[in-house]
C-alpha positions as CSV (number, residue, x, y, z in Angstrom):
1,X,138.3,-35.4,79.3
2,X,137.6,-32.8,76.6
3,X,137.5,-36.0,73.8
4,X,135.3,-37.9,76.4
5,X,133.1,-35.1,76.6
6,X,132.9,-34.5,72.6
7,X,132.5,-38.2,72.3
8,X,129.3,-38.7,74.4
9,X,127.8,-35.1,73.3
10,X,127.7,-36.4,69.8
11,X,126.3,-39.7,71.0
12,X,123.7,-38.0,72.5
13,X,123.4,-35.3,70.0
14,X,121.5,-37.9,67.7
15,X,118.5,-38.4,69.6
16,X,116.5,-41.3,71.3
17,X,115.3,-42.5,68.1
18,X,119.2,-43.0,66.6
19,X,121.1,-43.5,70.2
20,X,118.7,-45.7,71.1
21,X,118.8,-48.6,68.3
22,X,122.6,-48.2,68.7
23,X,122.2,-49.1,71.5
24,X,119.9,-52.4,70.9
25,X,121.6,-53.6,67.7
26,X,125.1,-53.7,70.2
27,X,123.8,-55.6,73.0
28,X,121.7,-57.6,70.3
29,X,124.8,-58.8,68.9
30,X,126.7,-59.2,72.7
31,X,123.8,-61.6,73.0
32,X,125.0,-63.6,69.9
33,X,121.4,-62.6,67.5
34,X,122.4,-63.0,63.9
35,X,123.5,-59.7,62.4
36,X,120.6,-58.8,60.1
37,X,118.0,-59.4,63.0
38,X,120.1,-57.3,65.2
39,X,120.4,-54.6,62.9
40,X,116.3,-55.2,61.8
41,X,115.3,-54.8,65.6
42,X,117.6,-51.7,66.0
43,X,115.9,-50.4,63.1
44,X,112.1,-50.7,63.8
45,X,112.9,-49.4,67.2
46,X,114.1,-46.3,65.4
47,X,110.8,-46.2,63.5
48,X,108.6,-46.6,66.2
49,X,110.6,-43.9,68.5
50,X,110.4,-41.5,65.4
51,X,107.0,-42.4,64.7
52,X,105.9,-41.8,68.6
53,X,107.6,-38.5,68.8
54,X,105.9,-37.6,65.2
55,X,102.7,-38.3,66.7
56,X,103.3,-36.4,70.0
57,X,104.6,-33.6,68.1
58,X,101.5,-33.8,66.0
59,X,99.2,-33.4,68.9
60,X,101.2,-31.1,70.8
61,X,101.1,-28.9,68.0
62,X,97.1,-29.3,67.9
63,X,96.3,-29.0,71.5
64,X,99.1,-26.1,72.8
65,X,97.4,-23.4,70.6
66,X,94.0,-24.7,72.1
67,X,96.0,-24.2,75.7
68,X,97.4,-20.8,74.9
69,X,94.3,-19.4,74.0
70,X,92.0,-20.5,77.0
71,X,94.5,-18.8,79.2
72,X,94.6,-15.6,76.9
73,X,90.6,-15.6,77.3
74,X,91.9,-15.5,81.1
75,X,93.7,-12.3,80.8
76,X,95.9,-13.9,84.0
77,X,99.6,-13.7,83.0
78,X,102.4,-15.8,84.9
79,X,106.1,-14.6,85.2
80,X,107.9,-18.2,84.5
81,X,108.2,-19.6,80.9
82,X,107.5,-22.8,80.5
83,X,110.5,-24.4,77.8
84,X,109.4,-28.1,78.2
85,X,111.8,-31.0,78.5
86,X,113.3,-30.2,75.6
87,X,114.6,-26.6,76.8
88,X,115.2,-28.1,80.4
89,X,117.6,-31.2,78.8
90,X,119.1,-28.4,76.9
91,X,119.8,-26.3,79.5
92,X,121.3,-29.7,81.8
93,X,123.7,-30.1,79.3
94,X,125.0,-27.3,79.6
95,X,126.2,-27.5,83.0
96,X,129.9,-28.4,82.9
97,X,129.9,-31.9,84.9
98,X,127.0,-33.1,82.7
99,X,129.7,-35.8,80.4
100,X,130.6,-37.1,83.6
101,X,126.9,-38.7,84.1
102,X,126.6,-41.2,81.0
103,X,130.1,-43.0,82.4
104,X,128.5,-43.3,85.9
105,X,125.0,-44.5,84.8
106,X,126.7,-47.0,82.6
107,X,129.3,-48.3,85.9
108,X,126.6,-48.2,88.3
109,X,124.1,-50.4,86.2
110,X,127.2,-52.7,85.1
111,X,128.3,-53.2,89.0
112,X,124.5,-54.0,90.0
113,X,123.9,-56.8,87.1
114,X,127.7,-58.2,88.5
115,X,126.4,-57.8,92.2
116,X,122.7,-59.4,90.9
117,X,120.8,-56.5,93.0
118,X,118.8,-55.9,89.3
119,X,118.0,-57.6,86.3
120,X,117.6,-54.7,84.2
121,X,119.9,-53.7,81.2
122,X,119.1,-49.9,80.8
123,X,119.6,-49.1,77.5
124,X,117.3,-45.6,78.0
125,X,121.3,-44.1,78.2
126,X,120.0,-40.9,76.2
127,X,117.6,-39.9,78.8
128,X,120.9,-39.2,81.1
129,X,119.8,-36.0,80.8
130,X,117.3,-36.3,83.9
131,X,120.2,-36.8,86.2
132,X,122.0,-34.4,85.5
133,X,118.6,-32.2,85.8
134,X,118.6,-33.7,89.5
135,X,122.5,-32.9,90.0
136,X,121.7,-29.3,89.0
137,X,119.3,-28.2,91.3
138,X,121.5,-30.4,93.8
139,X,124.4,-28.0,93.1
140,X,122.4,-24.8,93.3
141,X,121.2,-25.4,96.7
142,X,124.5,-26.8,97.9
143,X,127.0,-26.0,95.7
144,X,128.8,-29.2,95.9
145,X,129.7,-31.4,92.8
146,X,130.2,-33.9,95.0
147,X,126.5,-34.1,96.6
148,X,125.3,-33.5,93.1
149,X,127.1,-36.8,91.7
150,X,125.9,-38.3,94.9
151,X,122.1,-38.1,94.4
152,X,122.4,-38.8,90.9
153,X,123.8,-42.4,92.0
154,X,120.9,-43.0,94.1
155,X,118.3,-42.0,91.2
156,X,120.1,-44.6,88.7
157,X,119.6,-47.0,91.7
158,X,116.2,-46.3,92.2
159,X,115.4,-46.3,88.6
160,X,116.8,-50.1,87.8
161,X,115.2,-51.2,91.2
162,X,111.9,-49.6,90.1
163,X,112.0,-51.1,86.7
164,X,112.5,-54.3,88.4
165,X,109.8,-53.8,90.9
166,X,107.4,-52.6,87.4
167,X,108.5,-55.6,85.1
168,X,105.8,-57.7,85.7
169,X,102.9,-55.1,85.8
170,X,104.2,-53.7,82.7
171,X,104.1,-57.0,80.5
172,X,100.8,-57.6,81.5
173,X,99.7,-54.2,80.4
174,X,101.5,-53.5,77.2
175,X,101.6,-57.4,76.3
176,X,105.6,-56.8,75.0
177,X,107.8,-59.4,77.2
178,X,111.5,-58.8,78.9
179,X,111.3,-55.1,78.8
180,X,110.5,-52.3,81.8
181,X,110.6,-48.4,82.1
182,X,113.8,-46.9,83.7
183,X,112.5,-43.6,82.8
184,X,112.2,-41.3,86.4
185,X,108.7,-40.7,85.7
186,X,107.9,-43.7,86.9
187,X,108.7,-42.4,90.6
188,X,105.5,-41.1,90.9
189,X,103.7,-44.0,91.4
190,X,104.9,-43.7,95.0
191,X,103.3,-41.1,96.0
192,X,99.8,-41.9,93.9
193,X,100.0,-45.3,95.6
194,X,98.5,-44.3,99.1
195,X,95.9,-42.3,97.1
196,X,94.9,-44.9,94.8
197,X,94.4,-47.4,97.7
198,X,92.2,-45.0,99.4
199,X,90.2,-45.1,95.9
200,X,90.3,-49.0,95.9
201,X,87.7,-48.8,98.6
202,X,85.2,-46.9,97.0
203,X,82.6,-48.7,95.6
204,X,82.4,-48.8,91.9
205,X,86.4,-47.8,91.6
206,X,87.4,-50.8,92.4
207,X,86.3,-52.6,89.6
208,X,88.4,-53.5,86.3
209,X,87.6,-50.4,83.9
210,X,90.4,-49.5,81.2
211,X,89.3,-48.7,77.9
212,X,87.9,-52.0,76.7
213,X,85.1,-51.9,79.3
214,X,85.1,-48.2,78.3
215,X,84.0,-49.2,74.7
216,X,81.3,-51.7,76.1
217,X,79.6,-49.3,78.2
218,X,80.2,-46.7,75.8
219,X,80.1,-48.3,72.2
220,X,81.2,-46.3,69.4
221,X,81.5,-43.1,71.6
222,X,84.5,-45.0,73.3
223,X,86.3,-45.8,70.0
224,X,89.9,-44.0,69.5
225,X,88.3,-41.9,66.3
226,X,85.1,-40.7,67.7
227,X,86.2,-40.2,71.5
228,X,89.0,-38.4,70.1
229,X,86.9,-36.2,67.7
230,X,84.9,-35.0,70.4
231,X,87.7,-34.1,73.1
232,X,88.9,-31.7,70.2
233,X,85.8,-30.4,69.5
234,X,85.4,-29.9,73.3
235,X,89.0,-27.9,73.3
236,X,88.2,-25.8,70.3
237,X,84.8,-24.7,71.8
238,X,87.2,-24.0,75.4
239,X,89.6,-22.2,73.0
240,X,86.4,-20.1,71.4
241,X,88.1,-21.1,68.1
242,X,85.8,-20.5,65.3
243,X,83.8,-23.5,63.6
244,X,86.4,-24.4,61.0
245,X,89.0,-24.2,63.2
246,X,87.2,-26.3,66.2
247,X,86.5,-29.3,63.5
248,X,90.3,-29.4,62.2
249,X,91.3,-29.5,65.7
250,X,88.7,-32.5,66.4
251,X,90.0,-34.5,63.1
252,X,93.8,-33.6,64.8
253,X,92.7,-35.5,68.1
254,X,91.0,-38.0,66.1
255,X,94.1,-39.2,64.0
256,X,96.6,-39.1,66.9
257,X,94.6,-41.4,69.2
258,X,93.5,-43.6,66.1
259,X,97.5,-43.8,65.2
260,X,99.1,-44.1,68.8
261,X,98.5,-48.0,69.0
262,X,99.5,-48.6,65.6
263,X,102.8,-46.9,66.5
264,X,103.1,-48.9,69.4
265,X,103.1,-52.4,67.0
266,X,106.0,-51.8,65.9
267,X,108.1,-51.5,69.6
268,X,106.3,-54.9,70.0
269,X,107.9,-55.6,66.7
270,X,111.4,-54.6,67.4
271,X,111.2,-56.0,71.0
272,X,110.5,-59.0,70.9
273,X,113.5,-60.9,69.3
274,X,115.6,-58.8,71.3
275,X,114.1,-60.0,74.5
276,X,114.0,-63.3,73.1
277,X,117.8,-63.3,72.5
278,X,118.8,-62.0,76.0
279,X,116.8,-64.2,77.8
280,X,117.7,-66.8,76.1
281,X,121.4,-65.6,76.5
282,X,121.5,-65.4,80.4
283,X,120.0,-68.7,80.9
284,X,122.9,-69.9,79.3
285,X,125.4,-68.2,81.6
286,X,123.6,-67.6,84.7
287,X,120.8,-70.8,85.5
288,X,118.8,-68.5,87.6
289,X,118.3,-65.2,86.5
290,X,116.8,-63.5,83.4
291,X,117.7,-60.0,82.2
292,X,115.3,-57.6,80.6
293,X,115.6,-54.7,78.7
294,X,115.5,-51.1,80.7
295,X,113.5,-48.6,78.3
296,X,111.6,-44.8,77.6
297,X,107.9,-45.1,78.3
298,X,107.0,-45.0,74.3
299,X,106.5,-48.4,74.1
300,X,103.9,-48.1,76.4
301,X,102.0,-45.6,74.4
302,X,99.5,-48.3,72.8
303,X,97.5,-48.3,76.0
304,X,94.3,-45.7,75.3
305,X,94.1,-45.0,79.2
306,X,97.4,-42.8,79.0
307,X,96.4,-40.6,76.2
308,X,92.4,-40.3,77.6
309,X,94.6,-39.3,81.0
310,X,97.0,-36.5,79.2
311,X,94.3,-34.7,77.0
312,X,92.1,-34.7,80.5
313,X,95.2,-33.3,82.1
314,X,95.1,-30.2,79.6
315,X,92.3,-28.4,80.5
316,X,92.3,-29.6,84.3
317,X,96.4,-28.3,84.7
318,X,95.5,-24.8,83.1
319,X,92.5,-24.3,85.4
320,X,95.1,-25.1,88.5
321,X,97.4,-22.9,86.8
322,X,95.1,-19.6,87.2
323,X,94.0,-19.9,90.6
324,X,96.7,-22.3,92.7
325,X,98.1,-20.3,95.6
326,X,102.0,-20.8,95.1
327,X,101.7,-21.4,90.9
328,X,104.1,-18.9,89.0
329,X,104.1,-21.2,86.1
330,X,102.3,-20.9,82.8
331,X,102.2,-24.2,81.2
332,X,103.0,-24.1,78.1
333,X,105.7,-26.6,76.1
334,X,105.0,-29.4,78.9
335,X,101.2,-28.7,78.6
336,X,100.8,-32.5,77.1
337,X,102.2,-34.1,80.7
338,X,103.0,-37.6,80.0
339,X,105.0,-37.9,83.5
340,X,101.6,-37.4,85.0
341,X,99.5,-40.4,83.0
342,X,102.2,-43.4,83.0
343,X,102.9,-43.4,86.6
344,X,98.7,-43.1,86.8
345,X,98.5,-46.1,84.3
346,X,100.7,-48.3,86.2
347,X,99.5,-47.5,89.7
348,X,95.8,-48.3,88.3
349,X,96.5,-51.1,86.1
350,X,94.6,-49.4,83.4
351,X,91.3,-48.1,85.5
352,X,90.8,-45.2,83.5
353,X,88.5,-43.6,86.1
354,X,90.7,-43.7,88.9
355,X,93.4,-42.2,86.2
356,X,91.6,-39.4,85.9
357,X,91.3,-38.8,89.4
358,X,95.3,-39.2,90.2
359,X,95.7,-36.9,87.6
360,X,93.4,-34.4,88.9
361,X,94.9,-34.8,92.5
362,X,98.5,-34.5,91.5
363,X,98.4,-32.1,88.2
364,X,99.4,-29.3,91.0
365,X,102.4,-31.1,92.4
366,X,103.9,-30.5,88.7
367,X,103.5,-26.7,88.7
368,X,104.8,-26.1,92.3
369,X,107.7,-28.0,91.3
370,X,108.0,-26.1,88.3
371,X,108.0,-23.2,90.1
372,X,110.4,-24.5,92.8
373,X,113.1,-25.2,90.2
374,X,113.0,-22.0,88.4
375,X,115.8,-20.5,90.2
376,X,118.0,-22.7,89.6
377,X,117.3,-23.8,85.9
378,X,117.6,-19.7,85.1
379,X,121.3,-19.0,86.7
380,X,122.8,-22.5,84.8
381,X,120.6,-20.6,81.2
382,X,121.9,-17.4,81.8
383,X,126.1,-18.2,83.3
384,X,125.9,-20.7,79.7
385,X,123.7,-19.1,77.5
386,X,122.3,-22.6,76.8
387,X,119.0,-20.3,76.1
388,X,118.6,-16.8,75.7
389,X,116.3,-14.9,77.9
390,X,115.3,-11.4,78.4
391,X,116.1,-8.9,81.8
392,X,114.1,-11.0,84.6
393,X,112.7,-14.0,83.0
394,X,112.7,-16.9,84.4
395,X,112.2,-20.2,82.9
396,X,111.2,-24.0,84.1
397,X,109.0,-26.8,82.8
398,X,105.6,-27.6,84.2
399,X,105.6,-31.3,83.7
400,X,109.1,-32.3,85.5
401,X,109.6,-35.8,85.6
402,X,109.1,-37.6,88.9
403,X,108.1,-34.1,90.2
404,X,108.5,-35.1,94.2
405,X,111.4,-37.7,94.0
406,X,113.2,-34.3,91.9
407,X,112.6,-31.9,94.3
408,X,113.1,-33.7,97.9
409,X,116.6,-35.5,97.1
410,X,117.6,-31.9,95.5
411,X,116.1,-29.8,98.3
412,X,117.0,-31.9,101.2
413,X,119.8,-30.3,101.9
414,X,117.7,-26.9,102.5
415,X,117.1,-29.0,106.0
416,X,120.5,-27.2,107.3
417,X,118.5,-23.4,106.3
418,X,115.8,-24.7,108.7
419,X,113.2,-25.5,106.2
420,X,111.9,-29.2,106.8
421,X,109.3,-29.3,104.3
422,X,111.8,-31.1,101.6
423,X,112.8,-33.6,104.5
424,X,109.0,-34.1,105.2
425,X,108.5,-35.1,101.4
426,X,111.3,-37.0,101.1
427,X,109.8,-39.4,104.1
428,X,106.5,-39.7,102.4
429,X,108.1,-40.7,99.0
430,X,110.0,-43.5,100.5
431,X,107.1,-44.7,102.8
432,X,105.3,-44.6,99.4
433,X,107.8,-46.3,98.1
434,X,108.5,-49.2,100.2
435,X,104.5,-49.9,100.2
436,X,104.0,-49.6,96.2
437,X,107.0,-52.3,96.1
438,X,105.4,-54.5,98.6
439,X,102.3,-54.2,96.3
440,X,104.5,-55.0,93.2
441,X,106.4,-57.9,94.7
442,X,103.1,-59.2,96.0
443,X,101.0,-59.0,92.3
444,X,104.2,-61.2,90.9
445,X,103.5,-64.1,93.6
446,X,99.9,-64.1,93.6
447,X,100.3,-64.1,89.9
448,X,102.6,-67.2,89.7
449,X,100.7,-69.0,92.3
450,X,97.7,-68.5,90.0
451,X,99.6,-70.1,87.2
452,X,100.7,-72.6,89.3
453,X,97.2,-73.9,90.3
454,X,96.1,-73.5,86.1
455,X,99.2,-75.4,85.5
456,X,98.2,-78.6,88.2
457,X,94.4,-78.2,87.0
458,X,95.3,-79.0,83.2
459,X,98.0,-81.6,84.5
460,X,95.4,-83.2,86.3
């Protein structure tokens, strides 16, 4: 167990932008590509995850200062410490079970291809680390391993099935074929889903409006360079940061949006044969099925309407922050809240307006959840001294991925302590649920009838 353990901590010790193209070169090779284009597609996949995560580390670096000091301006202090994914995947894998979960995500995705209840091949196996998150807060409500390993089963389910349900939606919007997101962020959607229809049937926000309609209404204000100039410029003067130091964080915000979709070329890049290669693989041994390839949401980070949603999410999450009865969290580290704009962009398709309004709504859910799971994440910190903190701090992150799944299958069981709220949440994520699949499933036949009549209109 101890060798098993060693085995995958190492694995998993070399990041998403090495584990990853491992990872892709392996099953590249399983579906019979040549060698060389295997090991070129692992490759550029580890250049565009490095580059990503260069870029996000850029602007991170740009905007948290920004952050810090409109809520110094404040003078409101907060007790919990915001670590960031980072310090919360840290901490996960220090819980002594944690080995245990790559083994089971690997058998339960193998036994659903076998059983054909998914078509996804997850090969997002370094972002384990969210389960065990899960399985954590699971055991410090219940203190059961058991339950823990449980409820991490059913959220490696529900993330193939939801990268199923996505597929279709997310080919259309990112243009890159055979892949989906089996990243846990994604759960979201469910709950944004009821809102977003309610939005639908205003007039004006139902209309198609992502950033290309954005430049035509806009012009040259809407271009990556200039809109991006002038959200830093708007941060800087928020941050009361003198002149020279509010146009160098401007230029910042600038390059990263300018850069971001020339990042996400090269996903497309390293994609694309090995979706060609799978696909082309299962038709061979099974006539009616194709398999696509289960992903992080980087490659996704070309589309405009997810950054324009994250840098709005700044400002709007730190105003929440000083004033939201039931907030102990100062964001911090998860300040730039990615989990909070995907799920947005794919519930939307894109309508950047309606983005910024889901974001608005729901930017709270992340810091009550933060807050929620500070207890827990603090014990497993200070019984392993996976992070060092000081007499009565407490520490969380305050942009947890798939915030309400998280917290109602770990806090469910609080329903035997006579608190029903967690039960009450769990029904409205899987009502969400079942009616954002519906909605899914319903886009892919309305979209292949559509072809269907295109195809019998050029036949004829």
């Amino acid at each position: 167990m101890e060798v098993l353990s060693n085995i995958v901590n190492f694995l998993l010790s070399l990041g998403a932008s090495i584990f990853v193209p491992i990872i892709i070169i392996i099953a590249g090779l399983i579906v019979k590509m040549k060698l060389k284009d295997a090991i070129s597609s692992g490759v550029t996949l580890g250049v565009a995850f490095t580059g990503m995560s260069m870029l996000i580390d850029f602007m991170t670096g740009a905007i948290s200062p920004a952050a810090e000091a409109m809520l110094s301006n404040t003078g409101i202090s907060l007790p919990i410490i915001d670590g960031g994914w980072t310090t919360m995947s840290t901490i996960s894998w220090s819980w002594p079970y944690a080995f245990l979960m790559f083994p089971l995500l690997i058998v339960v995705n193998i036994i659903m291809l076998v059983l054909k209840k998914t078509n996804t091949f997850n090969a997002d196996l370094w972002n384990v680390w969210g389960k065990i998150f899960t399985a954590v807060a699971v055991v410090g409500i219940t203190k059961s391993v058991l339950l823990a390993f449980v409820v991490a089963t059913i959220q490696i389910i529900v993330e193939l099935k939801c990268a199923d349900y996505h597929q279709h939606r997310i080919e259309k919007l990112s243009g890159i074929p055979g892949v989906t997101c089996t990243h846990k962020m994604v759960f979201l959607a469910a709950v944004m889903y009821p809102v977003d229809l309610v939005l639908r049937k205003i007039p004006g926000l139902n209309k198609n409006f992502n950033a290309e309609v954005l430049k035509e209404k806009l012009g040259i204000f809407a271009e990556n360079h200039i809109l991006g100039f002038i959200l830093g410029l708007i941060f800087g003067i928020l941050a009361r940061y003198e002149i020279g130091e509010t146009l160098t964080l401007a230029i910042k915000c600038s390059a990263s949006l300018t850069l971001f979709p020339v990042i996400t070329k090269y996903f497309m890049q390293a994609l694309s044969p090995i979706s060609d290669a799978v696909s082309e693989y299962m038709n061979e041994k099974f006539k009616d099925r194709t398999l696509v390839v289960g992903l992080d949401w980087p490659f996704l980070g070309g589309s405009n309407e997810i950054w324009l949603a994250i840098i709005w999410s700044v400002p709007v999450t730190l105003i929440f922050s000083l004033f939201l009865p039931g907030n102990e969290i100062l964001p911090f580290a998860g300040i730039i809240n990615i989990a909070l704009a995907v799920p947005a962009f794919l519930v939307t398709g894109g309508n950047i307006i309606r983005m910024l309004i889901l974001c608005t709504v729901f930017a709270p859910v992340f810091l009550w959840i933060g807050t929620a799971f500070a207890p827990f994440m603090t014990d497993l910190a200070n019984q392993t001294g996976a992070v060092a903190l000081g007499a009565g701090q407490m520490i969380s992150n305050s942009s947890i991925d798939g915030p309400v799944f998280t917290y109602a299958f770990s806090h469910v069981f609080k329903v035997l302590q006579g608190d029903y709220i967690p039960l009450i949440v769990l029904v409205v994520w899987v009502v969400g649920f079942l009616l954002y699949r519906r909605d899914l499933l319903s886009e892919v036949k309305a979209d292949e009838a559509n072809d269907m009549d295109i195809a019998d209109t050029e036949s004829f």
